[in-house]
N, C-alpha and C positions, 0 to 999 in steps of 0.2 A: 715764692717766698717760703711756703709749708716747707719743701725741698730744701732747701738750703739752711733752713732752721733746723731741721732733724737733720742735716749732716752738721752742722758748726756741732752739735750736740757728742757727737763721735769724735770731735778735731782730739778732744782731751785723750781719747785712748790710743791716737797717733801716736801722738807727741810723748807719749809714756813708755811708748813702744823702743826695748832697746834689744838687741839681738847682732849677734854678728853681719846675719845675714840679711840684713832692713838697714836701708838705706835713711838715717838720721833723721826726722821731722823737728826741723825746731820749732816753729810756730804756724798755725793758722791765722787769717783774719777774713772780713767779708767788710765789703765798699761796697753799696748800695746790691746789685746782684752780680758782683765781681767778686771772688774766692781766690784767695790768694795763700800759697804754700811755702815757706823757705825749710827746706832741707838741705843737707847735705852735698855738696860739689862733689862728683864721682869724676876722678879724670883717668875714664878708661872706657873700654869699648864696651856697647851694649851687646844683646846676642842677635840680634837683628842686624847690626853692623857685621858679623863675624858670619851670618849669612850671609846677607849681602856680598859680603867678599869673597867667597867661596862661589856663591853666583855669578859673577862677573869676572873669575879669574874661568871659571868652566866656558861660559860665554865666548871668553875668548881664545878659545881651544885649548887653555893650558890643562894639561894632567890634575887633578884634584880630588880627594874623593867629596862625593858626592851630597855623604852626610856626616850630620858629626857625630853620630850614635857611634863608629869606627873609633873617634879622639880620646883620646886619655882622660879628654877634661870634661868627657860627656857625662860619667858617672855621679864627676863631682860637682856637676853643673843643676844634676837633678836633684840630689841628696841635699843640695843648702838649699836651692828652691824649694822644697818640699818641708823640709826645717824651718825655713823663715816663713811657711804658709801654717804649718802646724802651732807654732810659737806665737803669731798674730790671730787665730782662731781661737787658741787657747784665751787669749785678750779681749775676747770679744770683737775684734776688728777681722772684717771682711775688704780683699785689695778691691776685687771687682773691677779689673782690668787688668790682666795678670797678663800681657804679651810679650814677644822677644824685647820689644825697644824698653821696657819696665826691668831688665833683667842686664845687672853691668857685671863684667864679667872682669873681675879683679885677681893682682898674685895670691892674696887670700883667700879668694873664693868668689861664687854668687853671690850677689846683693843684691835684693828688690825695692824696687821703689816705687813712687805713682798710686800708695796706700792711700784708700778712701774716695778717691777720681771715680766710681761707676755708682755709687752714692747719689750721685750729683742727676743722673740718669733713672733711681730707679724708681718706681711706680708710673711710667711711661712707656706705652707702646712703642718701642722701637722703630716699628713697620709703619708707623703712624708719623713720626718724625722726620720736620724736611729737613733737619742738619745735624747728625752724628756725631759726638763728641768721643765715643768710643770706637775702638778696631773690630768690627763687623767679624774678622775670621776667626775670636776668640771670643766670643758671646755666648753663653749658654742660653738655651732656647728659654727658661723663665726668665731671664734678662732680658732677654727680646721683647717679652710679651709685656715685660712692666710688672711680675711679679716680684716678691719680696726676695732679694739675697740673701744665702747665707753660705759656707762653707764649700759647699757643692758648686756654687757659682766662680769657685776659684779654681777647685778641681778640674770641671770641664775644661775651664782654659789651659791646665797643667797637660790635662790626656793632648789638647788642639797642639802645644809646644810638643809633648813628646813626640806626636806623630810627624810633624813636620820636621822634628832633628832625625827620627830615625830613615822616614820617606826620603828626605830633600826637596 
């Protein structure tokens, strides 16, 4: 209940939240300990799907490169993530689940979405939890632990995305 009362508290700097690269919040609301978000319909690929794809075309012995750090669209993929992280900081709003599948990959650019979703997680041991609401490979270690978020807890996931575009 504490949880979920100091995140409805934050819904307002969502929802205020306007940037090219942020994907719309129009309203919050909370049903008994159900949290419920309407934003924005993205109909287009996330970056996780465009991993994926890339994975599965390699899988299947076609030619491909490997990573996207190579793409043209890799540059601009980081420079509006990194924009739309600086612009919601500057707001006081922390995403705190910053991973490929939160990242749609539009003809106008990156757009992030899934603002305010690690909120919902934080002041709880991680390690400690028998069911993860969050993606494990984009955790920074004070998230784990159930420390307090702030800026850095988005970065860490930015460095986790950059490495896995530039690695594969």
């Amino acid at each position: 209940a504490e949880t979920l009362e100091r995140f409805m508290h934050q819904t307002q700097q969502i929802v205020a939240l306007d940037h090219p690269n942020i994907v719309r919040v129009y309203a919050w609301d909370k049903e008994e300990s159900y949290v419920l978000s309407v934003e924005e319909y993205v109909p287009y690929p996330t970056l996780q799907d465009i991993l994926d794809e890339k994975s599965a075309l390699r899988d299947q012995g076609q030619s491909t490169q490997t990573t996207i750090a190579g793409s043209p669209q890799f540059l601009g993929i980081a420079l509006d993530t990194i924009q739309a992280l600086e612009y919601a900081h500057s707001h006081g709003v922390i995403l705190g689940d910053l991973k490929p599948q939160n990242i749609f990959i539009t003809p106008q650019g990156a757009r992030l979405a899934g603002f305010g979703l690690g909120r919902l997680e934080e002041g709880r041991n991680l390690l400690e939890t028998p069911k993860l609401f969050l993606t494990a490979d984009y955790l920074a270690p004070e998230q784990i632990l159930g420390q307090t978020l702030d800026a850095r807890t988005d970065l860490y996931a930015f460095r986790m995305i950059l490495y896995q575009l530039f690695t594969g």
